[in-house]
C-alpha positions in Angstrom: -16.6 -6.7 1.5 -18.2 -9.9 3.1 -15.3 -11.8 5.4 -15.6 -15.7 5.8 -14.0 -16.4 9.2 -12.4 -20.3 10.0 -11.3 -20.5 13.4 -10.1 -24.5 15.1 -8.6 -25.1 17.7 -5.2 -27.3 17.4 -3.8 -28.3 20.9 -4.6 -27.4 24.4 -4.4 -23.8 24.6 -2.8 -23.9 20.6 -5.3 -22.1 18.5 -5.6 -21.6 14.8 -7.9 -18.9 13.0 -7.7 -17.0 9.6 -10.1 -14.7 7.7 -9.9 -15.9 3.9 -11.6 -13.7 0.9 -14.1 -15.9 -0.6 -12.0 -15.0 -4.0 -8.4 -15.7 -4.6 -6.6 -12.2 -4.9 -3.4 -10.9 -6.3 -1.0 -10.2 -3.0 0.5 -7.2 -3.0 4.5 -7.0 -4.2 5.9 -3.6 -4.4 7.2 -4.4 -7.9 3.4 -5.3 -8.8 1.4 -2.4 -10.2 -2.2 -2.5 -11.7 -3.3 -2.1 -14.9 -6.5 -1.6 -16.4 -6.3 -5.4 -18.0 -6.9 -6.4 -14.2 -9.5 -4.8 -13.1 -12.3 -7.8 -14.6 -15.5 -7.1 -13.1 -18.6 -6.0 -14.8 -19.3 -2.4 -14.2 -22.8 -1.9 -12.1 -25.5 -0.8 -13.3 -26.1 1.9 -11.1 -22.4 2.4 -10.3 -21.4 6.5 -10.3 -18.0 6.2 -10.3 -15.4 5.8 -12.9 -13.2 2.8 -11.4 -13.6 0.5 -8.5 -10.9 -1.0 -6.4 -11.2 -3.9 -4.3 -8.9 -4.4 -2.2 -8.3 -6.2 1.3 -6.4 -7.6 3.9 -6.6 -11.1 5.0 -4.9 -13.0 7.8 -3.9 -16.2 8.8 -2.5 -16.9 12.5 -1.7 -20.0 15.3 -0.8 -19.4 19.0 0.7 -21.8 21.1 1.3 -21.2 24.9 5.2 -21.4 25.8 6.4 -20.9 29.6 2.8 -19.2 30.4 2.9 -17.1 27.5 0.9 -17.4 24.1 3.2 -16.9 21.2 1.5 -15.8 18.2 2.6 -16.7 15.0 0.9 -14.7 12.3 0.9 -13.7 8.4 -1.3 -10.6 7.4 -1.6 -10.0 3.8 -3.3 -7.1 1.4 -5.1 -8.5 -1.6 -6.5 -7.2 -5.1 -9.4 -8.6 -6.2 -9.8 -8.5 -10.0 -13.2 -9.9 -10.3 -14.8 -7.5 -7.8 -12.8 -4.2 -9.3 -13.7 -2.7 -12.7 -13.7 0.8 -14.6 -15.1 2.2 -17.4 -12.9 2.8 -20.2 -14.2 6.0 -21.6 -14.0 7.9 -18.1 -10.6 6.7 -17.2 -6.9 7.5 -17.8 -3.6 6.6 -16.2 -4.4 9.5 -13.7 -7.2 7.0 -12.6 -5.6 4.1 -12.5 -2.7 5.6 -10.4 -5.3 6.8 -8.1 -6.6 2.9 -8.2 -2.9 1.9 -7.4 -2.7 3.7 -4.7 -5.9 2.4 -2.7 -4.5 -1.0 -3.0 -1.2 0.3 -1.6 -3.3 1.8 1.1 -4.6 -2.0 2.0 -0.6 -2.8 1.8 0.1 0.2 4.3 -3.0 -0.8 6.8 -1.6 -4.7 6.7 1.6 -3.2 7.9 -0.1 -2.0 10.6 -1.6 -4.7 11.7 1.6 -6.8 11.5 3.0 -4.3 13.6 0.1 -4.1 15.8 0.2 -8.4 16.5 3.7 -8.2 17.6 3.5 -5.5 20.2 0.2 -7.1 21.6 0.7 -9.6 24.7 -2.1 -12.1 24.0 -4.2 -13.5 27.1 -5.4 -17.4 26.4 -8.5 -15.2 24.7 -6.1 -14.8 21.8 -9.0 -15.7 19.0 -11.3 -12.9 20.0 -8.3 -10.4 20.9 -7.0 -11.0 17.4 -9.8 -10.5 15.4 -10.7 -7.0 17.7 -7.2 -6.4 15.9 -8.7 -6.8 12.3 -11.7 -5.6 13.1 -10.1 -2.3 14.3 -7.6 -2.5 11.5 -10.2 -3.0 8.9 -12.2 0.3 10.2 -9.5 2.5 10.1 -8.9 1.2 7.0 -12.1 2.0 5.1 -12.0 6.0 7.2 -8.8 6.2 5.5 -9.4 4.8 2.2 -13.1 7.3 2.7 -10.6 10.2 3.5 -8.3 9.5 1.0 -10.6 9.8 -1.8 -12.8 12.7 -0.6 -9.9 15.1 -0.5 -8.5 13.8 -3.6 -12.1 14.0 -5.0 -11.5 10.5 -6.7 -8.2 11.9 -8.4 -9.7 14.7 -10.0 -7.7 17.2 -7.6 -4.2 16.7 -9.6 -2.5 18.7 -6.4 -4.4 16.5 -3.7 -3.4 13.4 -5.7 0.1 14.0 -5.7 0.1 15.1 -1.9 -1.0 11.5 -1.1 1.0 9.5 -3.8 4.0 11.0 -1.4 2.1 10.7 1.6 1.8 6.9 1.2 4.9 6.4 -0.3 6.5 7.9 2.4 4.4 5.7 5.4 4.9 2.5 3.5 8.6 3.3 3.5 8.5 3.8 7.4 6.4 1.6 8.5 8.0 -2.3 7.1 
């Protein structure tokens, strides 16, 4: 998924930078969950699989340097795209679509992480390239685990794999806020 990056700079030293999706997405809200009415993009025509996802994270940020020290104020946020996800109606159930739930929550779990990952991380006046090694890094692990994720559950087929990881993620987005 293609990234459009704005980065200005405000006031000495006070930098602002955010990566935006070129389309608007759905945030994601716990009390939110898909269904098939959202998913509005034309199938491809090559396409294998039965349903496609996409999903992201974006972020927005501005430091400012306080007593020597660049304070980072930030807001990460996992996105649903309904134009770019679709599914074909005669392949897919509600098996499917929770599988498709759960790779958005997976985007929601990864923002978390990044969150987390901005506030433990002492920024140098090099905060623009330091934060988007973050998202960068972020976004990789991302895809590895959204790869892993549906390999083992061989996209929701394995009904035993599938539930493993609906607890799996359930649990992790409890723990990590």
């Amino acid at each position: 998924m293609g990234k459009i990056v704005f980065i200005g700079c405000l006031l000495f030293l006070g930098f602002l930078g955010s990566a935006q999706e070129i389309e608007e997405g759905v945030p994601w809200n716990e009390n939110f969950r898909l269904t098939w009415d959202d998913f509005k993009g034309k199938v491809p025509p090559a396409a294998v699989p039965a349903a496609t996802t996409a999903s992201g994270i974006s972020y927005s940020y501005s430091a400012n340097l306080l007593h020597h020290e660049v304070k980072l104020d930030f807001e990460v946020t996992a996105h649903f795209y309904p134009n770019e996800s679709w599914y074909r109606p005669t392949l897919c159930n509600d098996n499917t679509l929770a599988h498709e739930q759960l790779h958005f929550d997976i985007s929601e779990l990864f923002a978390r992480k990044m969150r987390g990952r901005l506030k433990r991380t002492s920024f140098s006046d090099d905060v623009k390239a330091e934060v988007r090694k973050i998202y960068k890094d972020i976004l990789k692990e991302l895809q590895d685990f959204q790869d892993q994720y549906d390999w083992e559950t061989n996209f929701s087929r394995n009904r035993e794999k599938q539930l493993e990881w609906n607890q799996k993620i359930t649990e992790a987005l409890e723990a990590v806020q």
